[in-house]
C-alpha positions, 0 to 999 in steps of 0.5 A, a space after each residue: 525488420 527482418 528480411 522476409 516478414 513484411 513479404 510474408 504479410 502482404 500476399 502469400 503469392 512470393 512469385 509469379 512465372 510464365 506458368 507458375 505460382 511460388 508460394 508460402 501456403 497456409 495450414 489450411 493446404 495441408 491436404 494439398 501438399 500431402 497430396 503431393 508428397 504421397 504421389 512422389 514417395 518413391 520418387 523424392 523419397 531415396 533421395 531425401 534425408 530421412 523424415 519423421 514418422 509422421 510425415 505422411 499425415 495431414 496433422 503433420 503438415 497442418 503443423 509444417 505450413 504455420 512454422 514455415 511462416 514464422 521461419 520466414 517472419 524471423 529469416 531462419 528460412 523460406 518454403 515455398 510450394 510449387 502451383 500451376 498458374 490456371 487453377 484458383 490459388 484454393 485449389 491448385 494442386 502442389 507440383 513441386 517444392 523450393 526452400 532456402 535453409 540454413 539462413 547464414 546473414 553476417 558477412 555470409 549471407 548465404 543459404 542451403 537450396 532445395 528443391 522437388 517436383 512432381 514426377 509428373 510434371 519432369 521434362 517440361 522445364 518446370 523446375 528450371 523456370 521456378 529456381 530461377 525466380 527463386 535464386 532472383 528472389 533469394 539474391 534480390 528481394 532477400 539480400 543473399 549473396 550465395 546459394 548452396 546446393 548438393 545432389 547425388 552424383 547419379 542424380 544427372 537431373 538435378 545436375 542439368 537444373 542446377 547447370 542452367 542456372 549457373 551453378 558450379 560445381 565446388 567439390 565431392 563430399 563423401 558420406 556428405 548425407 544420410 539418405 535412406 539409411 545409408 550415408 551417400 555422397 554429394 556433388 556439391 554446387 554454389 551460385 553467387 549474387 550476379 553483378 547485375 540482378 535477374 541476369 543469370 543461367 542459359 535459357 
């Protein structure tokens, strides 16, 4: 059995924090995660590769939320949305977004971090607390031993993020993304497996 498929079957409900719920969500949420992608367009928009032309449509996320569970179910890779703890699961709104991509096993075991959150939801820590239980996810319950990150080396943001949870940086690369139009440099930043599980990052 491939990492990943008996979780995805049990509960939708990967993780639970102090304030928030990661999770796969069904297809049937597709007007929720549109939701949050329509009100953070000129947010996450210039610095996110560019998407398809259908992005901005319930159908597309219809179709986006049954794939990324037969991506999980067969270890290609893990999307989880961001809830609020409070609201029922049916109803909270989507404030944010992780993902593991580019699923490397062998003597890798490595994958691509991404990661958003609504402008709404900055300065709270948000992000911080729920890449956390993510990397402790990712390193624990999905046998990974490094993840990889990159931002834009203005985005000062996503570079503090990254720094309390132990990331390092690695290297610049030049013209490392097509982002917007323009091919854009990238701060690039691994995270490794702890010796000791959940014990990672500065508070």
């Amino acid at each position: 059995m491939k990492p990943g498929s008996a979780m995805t079957d049990k509960s939708p409900v990967l993780l639970t924090t102090e304030r928030l719920h990661l999770m796969l969500l069904p297809p049937d949420a597709a007007e929720r995660v549109l939701a949050y992608h329509m009100a953070n367009k000129d947010h996450l928009g210039p610095v996110s590769p560019a998407r398809p032309a259908t992005f901005f449509t319930t159908a597309y996320w219809r179709t986006r939320l049954a794939q990324d569970r037969e991506d999980f179910r067969y270890d290609v890779s893990l999307r989880v949305f961001i809830l609020p703890k409070g609201p029922s699961l049916a109803l909270a709104p989507v404030i944010g977004n992780a993902t593991l991509a580019h699923i490397r096993r062998g003597p890798l075991q490595a994958a691509d971090l991404g990661y958003g959150l609504d402008h709404r939801h900055e300065g709270k820590g948000l992000m911080t607390e729920a890449l956390r239980a993510f990397c402790d996810f990712a390193f624990g319950a999905m046998g990974l031993h490094r993840l990889q990150a990159n931002h834009l080396p203005e985005n000062l943001r996503s570079a503090a993020v990254l720094r309390r949870l132990g990331f390092i940086p690695e290297g610049y690369a030049r013209d490392f993304l097509l982002i917007n139009g323009q091919w854009r440099d990238h701060v690039l930043n691994s995270l490794v497996a702890p010796a000791e599980p959940g014990v990672r990052g500065t508070p």
